[in-house]
Backbone as CSV, one residue per row, in Angstrom:
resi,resn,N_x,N_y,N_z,CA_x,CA_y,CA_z,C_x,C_y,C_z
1,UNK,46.078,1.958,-69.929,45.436,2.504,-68.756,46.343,3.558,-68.125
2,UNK,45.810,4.365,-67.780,46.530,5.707,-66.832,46.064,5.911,-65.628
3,UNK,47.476,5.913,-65.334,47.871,5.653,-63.524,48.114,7.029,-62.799
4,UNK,47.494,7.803,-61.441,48.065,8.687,-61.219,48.699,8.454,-60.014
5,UNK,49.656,9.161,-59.128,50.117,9.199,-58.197,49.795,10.788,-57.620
6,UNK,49.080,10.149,-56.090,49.105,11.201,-55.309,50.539,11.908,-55.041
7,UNK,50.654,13.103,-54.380,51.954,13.239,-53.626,51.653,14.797,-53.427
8,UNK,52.533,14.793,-52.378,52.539,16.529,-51.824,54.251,17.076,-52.341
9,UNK,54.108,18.077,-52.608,55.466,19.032,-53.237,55.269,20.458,-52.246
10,UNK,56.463,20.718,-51.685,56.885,21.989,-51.427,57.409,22.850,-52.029
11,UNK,56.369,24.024,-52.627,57.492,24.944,-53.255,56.924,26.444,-52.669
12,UNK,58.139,27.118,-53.496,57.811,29.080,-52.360,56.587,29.028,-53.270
13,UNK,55.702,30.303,-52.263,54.809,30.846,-52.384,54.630,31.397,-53.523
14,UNK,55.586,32.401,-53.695,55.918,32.772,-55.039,55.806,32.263,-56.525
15,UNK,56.316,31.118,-56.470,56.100,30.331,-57.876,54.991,29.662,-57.924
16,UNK,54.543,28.868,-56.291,52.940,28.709,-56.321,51.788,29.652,-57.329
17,UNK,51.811,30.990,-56.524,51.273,31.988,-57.015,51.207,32.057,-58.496
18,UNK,52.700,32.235,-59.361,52.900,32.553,-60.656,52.393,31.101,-60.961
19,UNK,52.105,30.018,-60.633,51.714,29.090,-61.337,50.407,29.147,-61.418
20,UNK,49.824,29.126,-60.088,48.126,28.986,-60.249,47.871,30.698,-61.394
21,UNK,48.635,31.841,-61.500,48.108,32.861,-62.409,48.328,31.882,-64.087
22,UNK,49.630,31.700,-64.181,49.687,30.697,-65.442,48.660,29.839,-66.000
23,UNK,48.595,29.497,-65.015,47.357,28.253,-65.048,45.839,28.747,-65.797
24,UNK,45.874,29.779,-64.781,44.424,30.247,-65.165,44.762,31.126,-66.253
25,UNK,45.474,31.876,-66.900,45.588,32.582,-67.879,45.603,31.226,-69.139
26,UNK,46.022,30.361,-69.058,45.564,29.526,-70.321,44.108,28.259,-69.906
27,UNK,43.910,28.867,-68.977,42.441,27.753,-68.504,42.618,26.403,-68.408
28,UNK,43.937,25.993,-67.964,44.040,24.572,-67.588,44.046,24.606,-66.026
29,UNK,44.238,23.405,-65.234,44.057,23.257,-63.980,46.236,23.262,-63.749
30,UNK,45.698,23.428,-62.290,47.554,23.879,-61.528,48.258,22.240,-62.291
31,UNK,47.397,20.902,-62.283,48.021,19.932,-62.512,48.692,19.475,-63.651
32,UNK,47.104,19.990,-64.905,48.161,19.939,-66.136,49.469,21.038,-66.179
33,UNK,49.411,21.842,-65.858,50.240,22.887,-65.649,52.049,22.251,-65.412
34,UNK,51.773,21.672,-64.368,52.599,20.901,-63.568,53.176,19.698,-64.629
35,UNK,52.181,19.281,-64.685,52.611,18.000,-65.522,53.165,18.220,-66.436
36,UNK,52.629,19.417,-67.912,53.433,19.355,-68.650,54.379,20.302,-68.541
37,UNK,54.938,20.624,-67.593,56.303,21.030,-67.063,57.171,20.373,-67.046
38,UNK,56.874,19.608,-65.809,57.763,18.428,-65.458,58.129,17.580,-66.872
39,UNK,57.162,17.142,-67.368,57.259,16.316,-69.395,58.348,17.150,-69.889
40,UNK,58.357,18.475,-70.178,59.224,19.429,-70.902,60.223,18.996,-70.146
41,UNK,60.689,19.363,-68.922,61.970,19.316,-68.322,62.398,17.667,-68.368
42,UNK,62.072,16.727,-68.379,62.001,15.654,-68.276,62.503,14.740,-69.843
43,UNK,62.013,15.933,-71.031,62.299,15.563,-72.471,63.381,15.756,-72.174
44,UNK,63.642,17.315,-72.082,64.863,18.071,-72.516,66.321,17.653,-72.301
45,UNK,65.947,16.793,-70.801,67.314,16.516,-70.020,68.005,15.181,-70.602
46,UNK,69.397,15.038,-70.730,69.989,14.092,-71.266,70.306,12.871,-70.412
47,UNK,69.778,11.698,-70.576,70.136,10.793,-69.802,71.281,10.619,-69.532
48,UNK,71.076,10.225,-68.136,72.684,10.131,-66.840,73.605,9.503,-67.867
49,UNK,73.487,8.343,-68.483,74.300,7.326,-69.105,74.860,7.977,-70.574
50,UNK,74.622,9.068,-71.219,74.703,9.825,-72.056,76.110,10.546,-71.776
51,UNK,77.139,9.948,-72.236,78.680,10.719,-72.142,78.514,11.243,-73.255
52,UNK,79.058,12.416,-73.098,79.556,13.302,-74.315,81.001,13.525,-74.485
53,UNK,81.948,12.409,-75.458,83.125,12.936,-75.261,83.898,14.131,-75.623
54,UNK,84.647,14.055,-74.719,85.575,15.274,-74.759,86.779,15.523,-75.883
55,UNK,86.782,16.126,-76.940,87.940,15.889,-77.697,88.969,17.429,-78.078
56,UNK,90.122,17.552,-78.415,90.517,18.336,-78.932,91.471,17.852,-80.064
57,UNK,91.932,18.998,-80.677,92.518,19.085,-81.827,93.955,19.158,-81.262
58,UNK,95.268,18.349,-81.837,96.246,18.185,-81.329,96.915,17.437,-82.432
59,UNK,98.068,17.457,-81.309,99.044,15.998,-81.478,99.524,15.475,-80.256
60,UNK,98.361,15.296,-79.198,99.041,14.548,-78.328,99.604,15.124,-77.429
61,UNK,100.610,14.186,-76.442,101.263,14.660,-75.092,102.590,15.633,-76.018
62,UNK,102.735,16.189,-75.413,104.163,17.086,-75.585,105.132,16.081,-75.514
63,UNK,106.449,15.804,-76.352,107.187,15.012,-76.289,107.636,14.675,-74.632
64,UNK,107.894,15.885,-74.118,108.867,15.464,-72.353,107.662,14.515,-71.802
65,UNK,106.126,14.231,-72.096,105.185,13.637,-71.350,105.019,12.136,-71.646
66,UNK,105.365,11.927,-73.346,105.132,11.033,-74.197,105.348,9.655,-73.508
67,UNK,104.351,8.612,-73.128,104.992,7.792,-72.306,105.328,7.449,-70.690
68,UNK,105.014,9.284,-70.354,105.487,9.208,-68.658,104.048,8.986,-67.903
69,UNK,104.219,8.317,-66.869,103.743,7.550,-66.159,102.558,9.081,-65.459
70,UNK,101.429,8.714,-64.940,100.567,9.837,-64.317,101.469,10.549,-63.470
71,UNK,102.312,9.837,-62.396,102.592,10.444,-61.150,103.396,11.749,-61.761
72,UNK,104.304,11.775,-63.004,105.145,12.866,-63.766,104.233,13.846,-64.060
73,UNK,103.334,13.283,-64.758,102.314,14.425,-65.408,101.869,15.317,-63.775
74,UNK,101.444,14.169,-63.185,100.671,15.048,-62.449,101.916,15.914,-61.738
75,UNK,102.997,15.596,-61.221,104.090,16.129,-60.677,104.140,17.886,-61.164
76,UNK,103.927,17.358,-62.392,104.664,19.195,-63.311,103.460,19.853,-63.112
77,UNK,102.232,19.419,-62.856,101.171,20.238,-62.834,100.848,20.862,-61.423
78,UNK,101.169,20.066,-60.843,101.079,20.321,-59.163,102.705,20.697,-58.654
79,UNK,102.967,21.231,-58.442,104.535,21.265,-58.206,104.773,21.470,-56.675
């Protein structure tokens, strides 16, 4: 079964406009319009919980770091 939800959205005039022309240039209504917008943007985006780690190519801390405690590291970086 399919559920809709009312709701009111504020947006500029402007994109109003370019939407209802969109709209009618492919003969759907402002809603499908909307909707499968929101779907697209909604695929595309990577869920919050989705880390992407960070890696580089190395060997590690520089020997003078090897071992030293944050407050050092951070020391030489912040001086």
């Amino acid at each position: 079964m399919v559920t809709h939800m009312k709701t009111t959205v504020d947006i500029a005039d402007n994109l109003f406009h370019r939407a209802k022309a969109r709209a009618k240039e492919r003969n759907i209504t402002l809603r499908t319009l909307i909707e499968e917008a929101l779907a697209g943007v909604l695929d595309e985006a990577p869920s919050p919980c989705e880390i992407q780690p960070v890696t580089f190519r190395g060997n590690g801390l520089s020997p003078e770091f090897d071992g030293a405690s944050w407050d050092k590291i951070r020391d030489s970086i912040y001086p």
